[in-house]
MOPAC internal coordinates of N, CA, C and O (Angstrom, degrees):
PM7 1SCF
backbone

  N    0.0000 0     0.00 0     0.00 0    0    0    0
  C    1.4369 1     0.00 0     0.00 0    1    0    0
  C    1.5121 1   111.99 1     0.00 0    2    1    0
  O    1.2310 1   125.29 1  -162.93 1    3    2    1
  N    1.3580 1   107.45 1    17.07 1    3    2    1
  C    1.8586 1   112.95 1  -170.87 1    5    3    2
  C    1.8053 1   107.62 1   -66.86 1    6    5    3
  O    1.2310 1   126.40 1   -69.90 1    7    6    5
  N    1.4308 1   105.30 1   110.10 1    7    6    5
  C    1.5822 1   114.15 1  -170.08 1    9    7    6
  C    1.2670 1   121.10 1    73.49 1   10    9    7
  O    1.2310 1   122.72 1  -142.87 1   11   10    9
  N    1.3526 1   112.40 1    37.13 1   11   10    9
  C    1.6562 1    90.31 1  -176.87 1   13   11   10
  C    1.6754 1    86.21 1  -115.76 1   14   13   11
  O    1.2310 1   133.64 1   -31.24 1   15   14   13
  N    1.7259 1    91.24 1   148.76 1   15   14   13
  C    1.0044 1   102.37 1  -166.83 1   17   15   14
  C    2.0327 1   120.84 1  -121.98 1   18   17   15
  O    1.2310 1   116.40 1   -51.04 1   19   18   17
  N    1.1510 1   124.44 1   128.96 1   19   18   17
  C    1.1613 1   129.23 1  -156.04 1   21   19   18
  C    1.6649 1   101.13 1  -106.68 1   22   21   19
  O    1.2310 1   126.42 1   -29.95 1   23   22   21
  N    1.4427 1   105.25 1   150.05 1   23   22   21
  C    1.6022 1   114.57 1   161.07 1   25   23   22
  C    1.1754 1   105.14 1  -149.66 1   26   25   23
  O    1.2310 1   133.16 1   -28.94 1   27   26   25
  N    2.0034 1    92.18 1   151.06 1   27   26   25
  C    1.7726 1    79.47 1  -158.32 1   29   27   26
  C    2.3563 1    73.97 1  -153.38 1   30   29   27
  O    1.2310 1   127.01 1   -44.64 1   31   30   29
  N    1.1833 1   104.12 1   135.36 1   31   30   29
  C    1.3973 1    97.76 1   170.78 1   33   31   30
  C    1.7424 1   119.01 1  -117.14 1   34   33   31
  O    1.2310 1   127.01 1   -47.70 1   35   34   33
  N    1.1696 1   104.11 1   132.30 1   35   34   33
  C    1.7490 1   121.56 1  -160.51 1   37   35   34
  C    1.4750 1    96.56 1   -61.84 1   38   37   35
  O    1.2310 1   125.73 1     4.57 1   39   38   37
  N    1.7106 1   106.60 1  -175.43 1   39   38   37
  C    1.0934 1   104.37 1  -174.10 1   41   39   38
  C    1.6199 1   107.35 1   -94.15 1   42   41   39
  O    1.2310 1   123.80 1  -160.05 1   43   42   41
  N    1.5976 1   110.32 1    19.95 1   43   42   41
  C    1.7215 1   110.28 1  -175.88 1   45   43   42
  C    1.6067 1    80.13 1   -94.87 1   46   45   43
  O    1.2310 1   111.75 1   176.85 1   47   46   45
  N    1.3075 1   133.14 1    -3.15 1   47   46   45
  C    1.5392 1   128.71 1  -159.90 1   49   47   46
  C    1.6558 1   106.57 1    56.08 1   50   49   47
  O    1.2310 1   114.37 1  -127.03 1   51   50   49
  N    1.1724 1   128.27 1    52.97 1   51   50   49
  C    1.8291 1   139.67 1   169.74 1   53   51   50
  C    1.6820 1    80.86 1   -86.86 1   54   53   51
  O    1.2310 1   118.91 1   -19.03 1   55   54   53
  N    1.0923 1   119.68 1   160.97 1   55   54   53
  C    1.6743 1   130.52 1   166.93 1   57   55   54
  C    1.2929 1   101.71 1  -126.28 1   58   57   55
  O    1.2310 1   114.30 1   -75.76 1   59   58   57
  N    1.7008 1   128.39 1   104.24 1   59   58   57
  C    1.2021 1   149.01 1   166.91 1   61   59   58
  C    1.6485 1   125.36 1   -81.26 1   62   61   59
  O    1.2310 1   128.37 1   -66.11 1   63   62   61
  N    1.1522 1   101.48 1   113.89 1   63   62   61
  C    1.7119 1   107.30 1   179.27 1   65   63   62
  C    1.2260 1   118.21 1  -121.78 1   66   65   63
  O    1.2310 1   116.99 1   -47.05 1   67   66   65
  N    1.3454 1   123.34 1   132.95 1   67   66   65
  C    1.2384 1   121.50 1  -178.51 1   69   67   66
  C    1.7642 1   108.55 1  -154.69 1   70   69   67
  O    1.2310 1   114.88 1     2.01 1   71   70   69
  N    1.3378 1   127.31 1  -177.99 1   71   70   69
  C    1.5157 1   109.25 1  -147.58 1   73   71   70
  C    2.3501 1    71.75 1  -174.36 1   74   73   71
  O    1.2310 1   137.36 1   -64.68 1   75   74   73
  N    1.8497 1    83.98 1   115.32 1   75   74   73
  C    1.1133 1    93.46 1   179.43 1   77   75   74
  C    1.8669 1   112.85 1  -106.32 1   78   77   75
  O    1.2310 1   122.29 1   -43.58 1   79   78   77
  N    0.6828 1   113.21 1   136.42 1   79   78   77
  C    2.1209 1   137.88 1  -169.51 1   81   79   78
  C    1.7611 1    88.53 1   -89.64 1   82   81   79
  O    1.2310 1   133.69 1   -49.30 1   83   82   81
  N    1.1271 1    91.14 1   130.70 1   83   82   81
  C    1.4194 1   119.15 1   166.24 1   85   83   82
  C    1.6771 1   115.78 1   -37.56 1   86   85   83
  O    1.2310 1   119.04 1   -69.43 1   87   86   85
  N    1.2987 1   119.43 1   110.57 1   87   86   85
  C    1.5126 1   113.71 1  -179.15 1   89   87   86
  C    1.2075 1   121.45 1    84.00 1   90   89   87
  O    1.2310 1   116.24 1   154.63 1   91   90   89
  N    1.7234 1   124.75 1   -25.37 1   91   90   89
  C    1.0930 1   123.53 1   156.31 1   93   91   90
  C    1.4487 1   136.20 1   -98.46 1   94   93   91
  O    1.2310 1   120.11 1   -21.41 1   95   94   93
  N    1.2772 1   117.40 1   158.59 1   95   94   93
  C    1.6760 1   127.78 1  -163.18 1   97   95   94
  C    1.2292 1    96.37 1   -95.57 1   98   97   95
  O    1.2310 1   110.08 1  -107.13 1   99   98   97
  N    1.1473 1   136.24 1    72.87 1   99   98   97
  C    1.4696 1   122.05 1   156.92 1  101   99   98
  C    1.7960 1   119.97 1   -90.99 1  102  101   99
  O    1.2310 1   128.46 1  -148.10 1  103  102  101
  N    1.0740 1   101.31 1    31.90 1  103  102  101
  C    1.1665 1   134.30 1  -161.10 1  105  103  102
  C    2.1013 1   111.54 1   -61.52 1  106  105  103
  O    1.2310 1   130.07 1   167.41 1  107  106  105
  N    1.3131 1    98.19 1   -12.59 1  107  106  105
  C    1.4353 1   107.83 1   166.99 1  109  107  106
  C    1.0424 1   126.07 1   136.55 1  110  109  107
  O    1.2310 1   122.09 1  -102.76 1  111  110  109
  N    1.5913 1   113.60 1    77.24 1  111  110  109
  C    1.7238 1    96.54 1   167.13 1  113  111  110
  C    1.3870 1   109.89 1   -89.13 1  114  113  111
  O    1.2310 1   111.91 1  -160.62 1  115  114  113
  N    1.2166 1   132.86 1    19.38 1  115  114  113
  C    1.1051 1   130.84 1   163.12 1  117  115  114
  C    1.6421 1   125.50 1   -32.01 1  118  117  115
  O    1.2310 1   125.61 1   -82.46 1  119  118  117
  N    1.7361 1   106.83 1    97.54 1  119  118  117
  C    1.4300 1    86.64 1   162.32 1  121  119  118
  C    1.5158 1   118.88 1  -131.99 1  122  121  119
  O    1.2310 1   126.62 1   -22.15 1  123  122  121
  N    1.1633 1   104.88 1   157.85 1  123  122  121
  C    1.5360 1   107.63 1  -162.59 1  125  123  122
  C    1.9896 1   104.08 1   -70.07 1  126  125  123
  O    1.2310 1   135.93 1   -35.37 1  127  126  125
  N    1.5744 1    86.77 1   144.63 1  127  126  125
  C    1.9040 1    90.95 1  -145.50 1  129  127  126
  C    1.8334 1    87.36 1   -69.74 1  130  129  127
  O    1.2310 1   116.61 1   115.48 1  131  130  129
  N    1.3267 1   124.05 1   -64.52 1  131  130  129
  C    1.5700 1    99.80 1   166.75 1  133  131  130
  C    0.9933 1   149.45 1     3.71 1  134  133  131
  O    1.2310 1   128.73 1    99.27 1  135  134  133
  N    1.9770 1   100.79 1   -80.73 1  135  134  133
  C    1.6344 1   115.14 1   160.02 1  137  135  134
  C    1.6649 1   110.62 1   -35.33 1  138  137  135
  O    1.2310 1   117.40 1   119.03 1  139  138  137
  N    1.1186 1   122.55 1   -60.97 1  139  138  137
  C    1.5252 1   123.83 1  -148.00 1  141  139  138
  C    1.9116 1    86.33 1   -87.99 1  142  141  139
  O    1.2310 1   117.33 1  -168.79 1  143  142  141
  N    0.9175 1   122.69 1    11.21 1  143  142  141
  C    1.5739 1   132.13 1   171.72 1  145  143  142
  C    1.5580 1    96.09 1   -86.98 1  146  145  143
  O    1.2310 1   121.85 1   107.04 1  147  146  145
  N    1.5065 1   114.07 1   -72.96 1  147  146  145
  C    1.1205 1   110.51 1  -146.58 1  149  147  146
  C    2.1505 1    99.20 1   -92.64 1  150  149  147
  O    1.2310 1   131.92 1   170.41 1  151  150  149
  N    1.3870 1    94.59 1    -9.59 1  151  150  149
  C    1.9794 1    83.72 1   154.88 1  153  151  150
  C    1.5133 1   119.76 1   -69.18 1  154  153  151
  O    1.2310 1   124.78 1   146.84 1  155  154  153
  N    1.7533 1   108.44 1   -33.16 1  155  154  153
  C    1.6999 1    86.13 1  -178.13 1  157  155  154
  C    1.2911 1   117.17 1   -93.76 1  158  157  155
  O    1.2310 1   119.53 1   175.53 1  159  158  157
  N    1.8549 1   118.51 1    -4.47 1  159  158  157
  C    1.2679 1   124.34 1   154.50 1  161  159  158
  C    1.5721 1   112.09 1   -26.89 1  162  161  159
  O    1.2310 1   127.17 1   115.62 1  163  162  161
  N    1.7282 1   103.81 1   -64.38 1  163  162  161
  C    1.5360 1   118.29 1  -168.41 1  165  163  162
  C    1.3335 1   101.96 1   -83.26 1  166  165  163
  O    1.2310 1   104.95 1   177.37 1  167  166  165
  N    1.1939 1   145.44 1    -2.63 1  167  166  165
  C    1.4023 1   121.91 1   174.51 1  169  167  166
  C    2.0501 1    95.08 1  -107.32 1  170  169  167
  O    1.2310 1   127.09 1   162.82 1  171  170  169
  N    0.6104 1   103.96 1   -17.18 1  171  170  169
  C    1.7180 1   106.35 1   159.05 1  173  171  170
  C    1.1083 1   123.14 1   -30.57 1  174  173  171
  O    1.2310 1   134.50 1   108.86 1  175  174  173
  N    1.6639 1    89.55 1   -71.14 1  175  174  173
  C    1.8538 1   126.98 1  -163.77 1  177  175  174
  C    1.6555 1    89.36 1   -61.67 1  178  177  175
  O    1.2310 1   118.41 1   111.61 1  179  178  177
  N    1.6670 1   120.63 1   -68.39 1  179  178  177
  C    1.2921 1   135.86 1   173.62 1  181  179  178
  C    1.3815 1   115.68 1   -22.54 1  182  181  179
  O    1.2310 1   119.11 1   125.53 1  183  182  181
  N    1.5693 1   119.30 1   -54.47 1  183  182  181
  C    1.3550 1   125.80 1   151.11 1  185  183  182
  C    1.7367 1   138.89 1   -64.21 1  186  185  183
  O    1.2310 1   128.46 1   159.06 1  187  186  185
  N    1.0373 1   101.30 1   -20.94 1  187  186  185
  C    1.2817 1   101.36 1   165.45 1  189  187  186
  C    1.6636 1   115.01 1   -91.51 1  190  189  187
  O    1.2310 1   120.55 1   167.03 1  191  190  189
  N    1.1312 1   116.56 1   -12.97 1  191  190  189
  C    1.8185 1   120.66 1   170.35 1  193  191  190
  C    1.3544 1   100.52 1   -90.15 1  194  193  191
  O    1.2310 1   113.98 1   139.52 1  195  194  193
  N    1.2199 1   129.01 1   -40.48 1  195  194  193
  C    1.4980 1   132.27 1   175.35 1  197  195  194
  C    1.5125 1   114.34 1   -53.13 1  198  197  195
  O    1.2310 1   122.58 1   127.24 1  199  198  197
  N    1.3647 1   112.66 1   -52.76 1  199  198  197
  C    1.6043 1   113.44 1   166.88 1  201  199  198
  C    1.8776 1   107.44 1   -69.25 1  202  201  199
  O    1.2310 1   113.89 1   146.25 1  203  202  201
  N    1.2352 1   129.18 1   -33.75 1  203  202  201
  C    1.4485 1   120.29 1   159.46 1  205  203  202
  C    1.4625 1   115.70 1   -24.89 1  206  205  203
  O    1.2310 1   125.75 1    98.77 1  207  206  205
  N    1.8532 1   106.55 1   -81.23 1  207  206  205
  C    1.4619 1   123.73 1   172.20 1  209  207  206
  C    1.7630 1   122.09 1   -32.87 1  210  209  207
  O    1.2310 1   131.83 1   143.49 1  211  210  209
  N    1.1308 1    94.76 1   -36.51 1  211  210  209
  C    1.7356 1   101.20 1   176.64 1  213  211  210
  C    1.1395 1   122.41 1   -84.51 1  214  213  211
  O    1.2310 1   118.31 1   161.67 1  215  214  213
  N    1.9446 1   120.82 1   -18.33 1  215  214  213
  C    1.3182 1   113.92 1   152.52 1  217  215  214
  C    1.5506 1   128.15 1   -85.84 1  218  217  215
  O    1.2310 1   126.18 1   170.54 1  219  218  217
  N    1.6132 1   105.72 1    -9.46 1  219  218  217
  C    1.2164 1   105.88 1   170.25 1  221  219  218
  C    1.7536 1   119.67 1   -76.58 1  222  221  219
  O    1.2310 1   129.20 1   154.27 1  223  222  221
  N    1.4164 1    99.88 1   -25.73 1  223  222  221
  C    1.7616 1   112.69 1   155.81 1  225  223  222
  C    1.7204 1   128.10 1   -58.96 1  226  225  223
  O    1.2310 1   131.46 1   142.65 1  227  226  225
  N    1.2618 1    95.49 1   -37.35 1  227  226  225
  C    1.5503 1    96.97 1  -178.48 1  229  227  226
  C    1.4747 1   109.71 1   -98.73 1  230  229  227
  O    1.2310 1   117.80 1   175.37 1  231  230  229
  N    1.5839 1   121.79 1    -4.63 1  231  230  229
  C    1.5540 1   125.81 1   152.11 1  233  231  230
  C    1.1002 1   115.65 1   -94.09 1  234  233  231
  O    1.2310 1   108.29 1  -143.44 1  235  234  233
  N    1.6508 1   139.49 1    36.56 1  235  234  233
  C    1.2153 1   136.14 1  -159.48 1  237  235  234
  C    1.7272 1   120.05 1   -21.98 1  238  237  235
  O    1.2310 1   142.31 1   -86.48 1  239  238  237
  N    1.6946 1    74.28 1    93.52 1  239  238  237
  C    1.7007 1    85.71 1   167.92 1  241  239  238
  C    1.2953 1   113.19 1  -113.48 1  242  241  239
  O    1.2310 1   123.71 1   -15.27 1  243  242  241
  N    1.4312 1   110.49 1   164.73 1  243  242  241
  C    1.0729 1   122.31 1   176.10 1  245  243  242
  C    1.9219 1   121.55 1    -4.94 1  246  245  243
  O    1.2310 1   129.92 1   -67.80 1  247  246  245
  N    1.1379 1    98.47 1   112.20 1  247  246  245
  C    2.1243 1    98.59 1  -178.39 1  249  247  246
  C    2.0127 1   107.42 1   -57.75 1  250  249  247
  O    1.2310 1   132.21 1   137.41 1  251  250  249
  N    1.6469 1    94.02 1   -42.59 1  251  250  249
  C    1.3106 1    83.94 1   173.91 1  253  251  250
  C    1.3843 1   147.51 1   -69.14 1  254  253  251
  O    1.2310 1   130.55 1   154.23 1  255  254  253
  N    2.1124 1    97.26 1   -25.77 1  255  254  253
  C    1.1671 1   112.34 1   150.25 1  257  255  254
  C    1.9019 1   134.63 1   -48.90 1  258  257  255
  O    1.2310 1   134.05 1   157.52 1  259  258  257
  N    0.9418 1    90.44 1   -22.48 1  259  258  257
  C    1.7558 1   112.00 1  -165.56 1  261  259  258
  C    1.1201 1   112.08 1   -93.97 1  262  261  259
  O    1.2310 1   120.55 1   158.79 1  263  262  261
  N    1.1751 1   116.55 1   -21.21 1  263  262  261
  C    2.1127 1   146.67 1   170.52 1  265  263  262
  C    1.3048 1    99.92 1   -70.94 1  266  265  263
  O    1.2310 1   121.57 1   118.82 1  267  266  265
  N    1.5190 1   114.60 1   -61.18 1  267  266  265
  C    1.5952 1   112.55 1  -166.67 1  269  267  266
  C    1.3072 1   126.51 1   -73.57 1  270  269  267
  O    1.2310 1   127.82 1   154.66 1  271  270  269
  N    1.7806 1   102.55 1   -25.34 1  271  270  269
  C    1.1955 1   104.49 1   156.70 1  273  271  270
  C    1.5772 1   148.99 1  -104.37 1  274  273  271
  O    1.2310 1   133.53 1  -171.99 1  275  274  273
  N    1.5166 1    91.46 1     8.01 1  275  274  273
  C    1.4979 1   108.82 1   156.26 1  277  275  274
  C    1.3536 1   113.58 1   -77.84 1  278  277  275
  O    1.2310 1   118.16 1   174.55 1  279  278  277
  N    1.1094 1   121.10 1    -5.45 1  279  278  277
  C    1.6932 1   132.52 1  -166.45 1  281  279  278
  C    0.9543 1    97.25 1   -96.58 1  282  281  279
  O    1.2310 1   109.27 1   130.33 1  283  282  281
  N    2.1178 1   137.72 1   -49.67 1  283  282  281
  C    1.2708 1   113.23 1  -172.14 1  285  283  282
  C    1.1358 1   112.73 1   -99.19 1  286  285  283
  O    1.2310 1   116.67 1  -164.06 1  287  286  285
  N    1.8208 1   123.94 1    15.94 1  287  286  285
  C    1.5560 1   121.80 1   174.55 1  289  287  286
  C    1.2080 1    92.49 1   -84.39 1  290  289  287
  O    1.2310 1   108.97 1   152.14 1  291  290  289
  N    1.7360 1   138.26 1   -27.86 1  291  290  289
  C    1.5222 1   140.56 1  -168.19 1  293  291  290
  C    1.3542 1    95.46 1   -80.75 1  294  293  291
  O    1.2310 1   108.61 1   161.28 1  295  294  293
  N    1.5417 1   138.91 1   -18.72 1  295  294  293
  C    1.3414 1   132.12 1   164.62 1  297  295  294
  C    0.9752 1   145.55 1   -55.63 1  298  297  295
  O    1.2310 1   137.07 1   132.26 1  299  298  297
  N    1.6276 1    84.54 1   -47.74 1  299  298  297
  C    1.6494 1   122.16 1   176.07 1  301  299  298
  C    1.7593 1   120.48 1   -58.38 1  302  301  299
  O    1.2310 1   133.17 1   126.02 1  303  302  301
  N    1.7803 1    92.16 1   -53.98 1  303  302  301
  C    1.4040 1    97.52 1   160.66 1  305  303  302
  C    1.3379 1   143.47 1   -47.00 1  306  305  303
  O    1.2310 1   124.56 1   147.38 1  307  306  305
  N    1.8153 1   108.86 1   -32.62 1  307  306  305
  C    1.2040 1   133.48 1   179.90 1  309  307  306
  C    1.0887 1   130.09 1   -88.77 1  310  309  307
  O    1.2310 1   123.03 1  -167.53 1  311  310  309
  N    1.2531 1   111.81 1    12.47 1  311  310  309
  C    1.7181 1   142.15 1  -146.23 1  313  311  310
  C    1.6889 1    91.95 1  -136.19 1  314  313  311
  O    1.2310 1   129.10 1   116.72 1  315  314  313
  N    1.1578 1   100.06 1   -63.28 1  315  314  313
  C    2.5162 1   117.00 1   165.53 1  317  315  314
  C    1.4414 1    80.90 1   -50.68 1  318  317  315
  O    1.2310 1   110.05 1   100.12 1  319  318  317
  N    1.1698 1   136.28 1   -79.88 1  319  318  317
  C    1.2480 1   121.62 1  -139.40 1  321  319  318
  C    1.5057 1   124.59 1   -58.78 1  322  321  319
  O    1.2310 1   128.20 1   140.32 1  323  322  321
  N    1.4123 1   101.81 1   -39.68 1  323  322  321
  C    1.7577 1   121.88 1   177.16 1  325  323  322
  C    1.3312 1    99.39 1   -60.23 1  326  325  323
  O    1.2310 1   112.76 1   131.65 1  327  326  325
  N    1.3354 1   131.27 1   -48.35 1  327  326  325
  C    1.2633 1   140.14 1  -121.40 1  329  327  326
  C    1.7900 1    76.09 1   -98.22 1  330  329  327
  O    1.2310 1   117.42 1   141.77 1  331  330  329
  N    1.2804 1   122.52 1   -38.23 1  331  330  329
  C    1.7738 1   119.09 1  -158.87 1  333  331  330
  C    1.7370 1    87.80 1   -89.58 1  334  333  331
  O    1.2310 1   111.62 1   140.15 1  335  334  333
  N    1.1093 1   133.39 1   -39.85 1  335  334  333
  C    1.3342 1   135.42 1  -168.98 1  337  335  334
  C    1.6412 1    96.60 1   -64.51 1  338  337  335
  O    1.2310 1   116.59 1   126.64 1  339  338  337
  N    1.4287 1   124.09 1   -53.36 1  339  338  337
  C    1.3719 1   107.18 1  -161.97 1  341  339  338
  C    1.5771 1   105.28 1   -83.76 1  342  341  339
  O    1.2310 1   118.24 1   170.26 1  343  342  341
  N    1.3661 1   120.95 1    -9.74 1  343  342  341
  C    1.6328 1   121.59 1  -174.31 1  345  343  342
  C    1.7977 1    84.19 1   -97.08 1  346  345  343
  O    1.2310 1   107.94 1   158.04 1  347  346  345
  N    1.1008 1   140.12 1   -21.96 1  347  346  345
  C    1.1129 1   135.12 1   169.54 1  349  347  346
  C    2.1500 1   121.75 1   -66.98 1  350  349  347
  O    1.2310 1   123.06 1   142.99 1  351  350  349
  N    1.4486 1   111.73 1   -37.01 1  351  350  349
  C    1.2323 1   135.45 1   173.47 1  353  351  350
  C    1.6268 1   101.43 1   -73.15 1  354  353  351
  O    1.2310 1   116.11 1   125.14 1  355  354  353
  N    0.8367 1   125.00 1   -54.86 1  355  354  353
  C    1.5953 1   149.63 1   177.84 1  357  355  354
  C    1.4389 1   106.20 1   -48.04 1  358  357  355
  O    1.2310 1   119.85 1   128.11 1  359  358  357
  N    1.6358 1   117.89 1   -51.89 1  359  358  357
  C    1.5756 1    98.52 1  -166.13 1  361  359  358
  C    1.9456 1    77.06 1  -115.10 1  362  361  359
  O    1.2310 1   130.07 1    88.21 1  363  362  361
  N    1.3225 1    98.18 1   -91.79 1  363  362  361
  C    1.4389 1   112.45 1  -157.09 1  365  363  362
  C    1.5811 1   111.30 1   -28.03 1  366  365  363
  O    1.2310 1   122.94 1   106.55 1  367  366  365
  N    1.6519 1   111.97 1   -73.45 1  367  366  365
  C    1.7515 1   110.04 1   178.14 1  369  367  366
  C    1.4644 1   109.05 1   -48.18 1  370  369  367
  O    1.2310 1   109.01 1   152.38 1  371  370  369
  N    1.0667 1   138.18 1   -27.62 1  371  370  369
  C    1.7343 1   127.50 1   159.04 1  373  371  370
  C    0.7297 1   126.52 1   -10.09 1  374  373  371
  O    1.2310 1   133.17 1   102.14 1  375  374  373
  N    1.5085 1    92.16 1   -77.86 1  375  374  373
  C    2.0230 1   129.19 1  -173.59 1  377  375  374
  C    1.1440 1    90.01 1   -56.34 1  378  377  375
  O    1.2310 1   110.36 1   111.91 1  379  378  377
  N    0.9348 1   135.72 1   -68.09 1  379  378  377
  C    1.6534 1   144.98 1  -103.50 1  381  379  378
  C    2.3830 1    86.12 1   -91.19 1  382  381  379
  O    1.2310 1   125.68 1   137.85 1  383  382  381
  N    1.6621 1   106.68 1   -42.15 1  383  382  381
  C    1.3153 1   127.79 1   178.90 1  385  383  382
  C    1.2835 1   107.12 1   -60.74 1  386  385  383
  O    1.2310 1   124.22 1   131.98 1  387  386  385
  N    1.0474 1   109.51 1   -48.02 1  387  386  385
  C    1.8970 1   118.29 1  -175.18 1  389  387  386
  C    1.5395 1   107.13 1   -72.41 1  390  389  387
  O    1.2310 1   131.33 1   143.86 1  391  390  389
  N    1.6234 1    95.73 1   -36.14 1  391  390  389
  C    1.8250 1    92.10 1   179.39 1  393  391  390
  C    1.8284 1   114.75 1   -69.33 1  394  393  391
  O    1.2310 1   137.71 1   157.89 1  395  394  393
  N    1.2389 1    83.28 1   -22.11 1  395  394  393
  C    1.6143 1    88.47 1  -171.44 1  397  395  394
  C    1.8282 1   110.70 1   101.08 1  398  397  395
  O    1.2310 1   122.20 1  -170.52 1  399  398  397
  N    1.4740 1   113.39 1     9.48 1  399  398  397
  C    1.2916 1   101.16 1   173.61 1  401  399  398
  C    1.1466 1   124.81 1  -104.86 1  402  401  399
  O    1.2310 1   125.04 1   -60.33 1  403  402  401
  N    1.4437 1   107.92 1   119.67 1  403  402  401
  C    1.5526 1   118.24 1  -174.32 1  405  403  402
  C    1.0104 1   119.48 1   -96.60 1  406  405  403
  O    1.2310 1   118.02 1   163.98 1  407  406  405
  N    1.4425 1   121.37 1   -16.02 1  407  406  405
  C    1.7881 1   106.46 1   159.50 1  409  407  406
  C    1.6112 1   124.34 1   -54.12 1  410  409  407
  O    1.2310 1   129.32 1   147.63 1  411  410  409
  N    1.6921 1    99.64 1   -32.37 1  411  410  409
  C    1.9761 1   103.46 1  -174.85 1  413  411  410
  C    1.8947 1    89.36 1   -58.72 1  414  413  411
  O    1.2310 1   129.52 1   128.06 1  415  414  413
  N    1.4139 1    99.25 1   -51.94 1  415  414  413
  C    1.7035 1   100.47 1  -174.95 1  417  415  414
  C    1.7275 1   115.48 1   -49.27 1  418  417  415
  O    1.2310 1   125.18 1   130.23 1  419  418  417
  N    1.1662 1   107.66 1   -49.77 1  419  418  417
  C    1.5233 1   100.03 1   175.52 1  421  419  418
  C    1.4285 1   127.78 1   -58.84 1  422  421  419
  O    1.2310 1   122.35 1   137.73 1  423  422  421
  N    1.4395 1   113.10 1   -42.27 1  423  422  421
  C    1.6211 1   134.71 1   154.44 1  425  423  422
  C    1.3906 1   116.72 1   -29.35 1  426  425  423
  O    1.2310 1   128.40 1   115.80 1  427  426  425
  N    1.4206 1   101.42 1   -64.20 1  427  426  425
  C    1.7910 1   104.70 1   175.53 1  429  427  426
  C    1.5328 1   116.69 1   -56.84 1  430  429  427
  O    1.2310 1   137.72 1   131.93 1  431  430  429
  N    1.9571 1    83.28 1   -48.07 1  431  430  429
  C    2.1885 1    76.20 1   175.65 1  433  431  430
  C    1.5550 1   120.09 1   -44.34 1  434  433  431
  O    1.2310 1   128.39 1   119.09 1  435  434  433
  N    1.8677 1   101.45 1   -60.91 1  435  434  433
  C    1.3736 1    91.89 1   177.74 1  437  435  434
  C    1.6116 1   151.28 1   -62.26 1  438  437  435
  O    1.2310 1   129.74 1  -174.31 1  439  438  437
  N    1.4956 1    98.82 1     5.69 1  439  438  437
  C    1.1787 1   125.62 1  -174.52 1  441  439  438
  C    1.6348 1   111.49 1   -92.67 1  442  441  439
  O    1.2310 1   135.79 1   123.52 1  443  442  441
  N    1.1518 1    87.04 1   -56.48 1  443  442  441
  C    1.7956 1    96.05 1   162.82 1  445  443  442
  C    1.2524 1   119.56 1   -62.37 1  446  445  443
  O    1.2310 1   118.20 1   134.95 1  447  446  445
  N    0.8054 1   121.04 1   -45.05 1  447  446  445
  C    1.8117 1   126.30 1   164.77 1  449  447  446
  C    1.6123 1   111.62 1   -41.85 1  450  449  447
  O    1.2310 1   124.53 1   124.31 1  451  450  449
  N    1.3784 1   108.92 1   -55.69 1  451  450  449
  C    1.5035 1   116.50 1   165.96 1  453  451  450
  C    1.0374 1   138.33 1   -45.40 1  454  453  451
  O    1.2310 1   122.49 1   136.23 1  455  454  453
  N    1.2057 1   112.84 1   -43.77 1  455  454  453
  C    1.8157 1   150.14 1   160.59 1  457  455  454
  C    1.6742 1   111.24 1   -47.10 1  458  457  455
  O    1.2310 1   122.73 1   122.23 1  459  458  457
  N    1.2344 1   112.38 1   -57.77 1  459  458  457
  C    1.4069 1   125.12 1  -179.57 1  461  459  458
  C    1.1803 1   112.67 1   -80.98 1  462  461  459
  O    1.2310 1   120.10 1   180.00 1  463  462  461

């Protein structure tokens, strides 16, 4: 597979080219500059409610208050997480299928496995 080179256009229609070297996986970290916009948008937000929860801890308020909103920062996260897994399935595990590399594929499994 030394230099061969692939193009492949997402579903934002971006047209991606890249050209894989013998033995190596360059197989796609491609991520669409948006997407990776609006993940650290949401892991921001995630952090800025997360530091919320910790002043509502160090003003001891309400436990139940502090429940509900540890509950939708644990949402939020789980919401990042889906959101990187399917833009992750989408570009990178693609490549990675077409190249024929199944370790990136096994990697993701076990990662997702972790996740869940």
């Amino acid at each position: 597979m030394s230099g061969e080179t692939h193009t492949h256009i997402d579903e934002n229609g971006n047209v991606i080219t890249h050209t894989h070297g013998e033995g190596h996986h360059d197989h796609g970290h491609y991520h669409d500059p948006e997407e990776k916009k609006r993940q650290l948008n949401r892991i921001s937000r995630a952090i800025g409610h997360l530091n919320h929860v910790k002043g509502m801890i160090e003003s001891d308020e309400d436990c139940a208050n502090v429940l509900i909103q540890l509950a939708a920062v644990n949402a939020a996260l789980k919401g990042l997480g889906k959101q990187i897994i399917n833009e992750h399935m989408t570009h990178c595990i693609t490549h990675a299928i077409e190249d024929g590399d199944l370790k990136a594929v096994e990697e993701f499994q076990k990662a997702v496995e972790k996740f869940i």
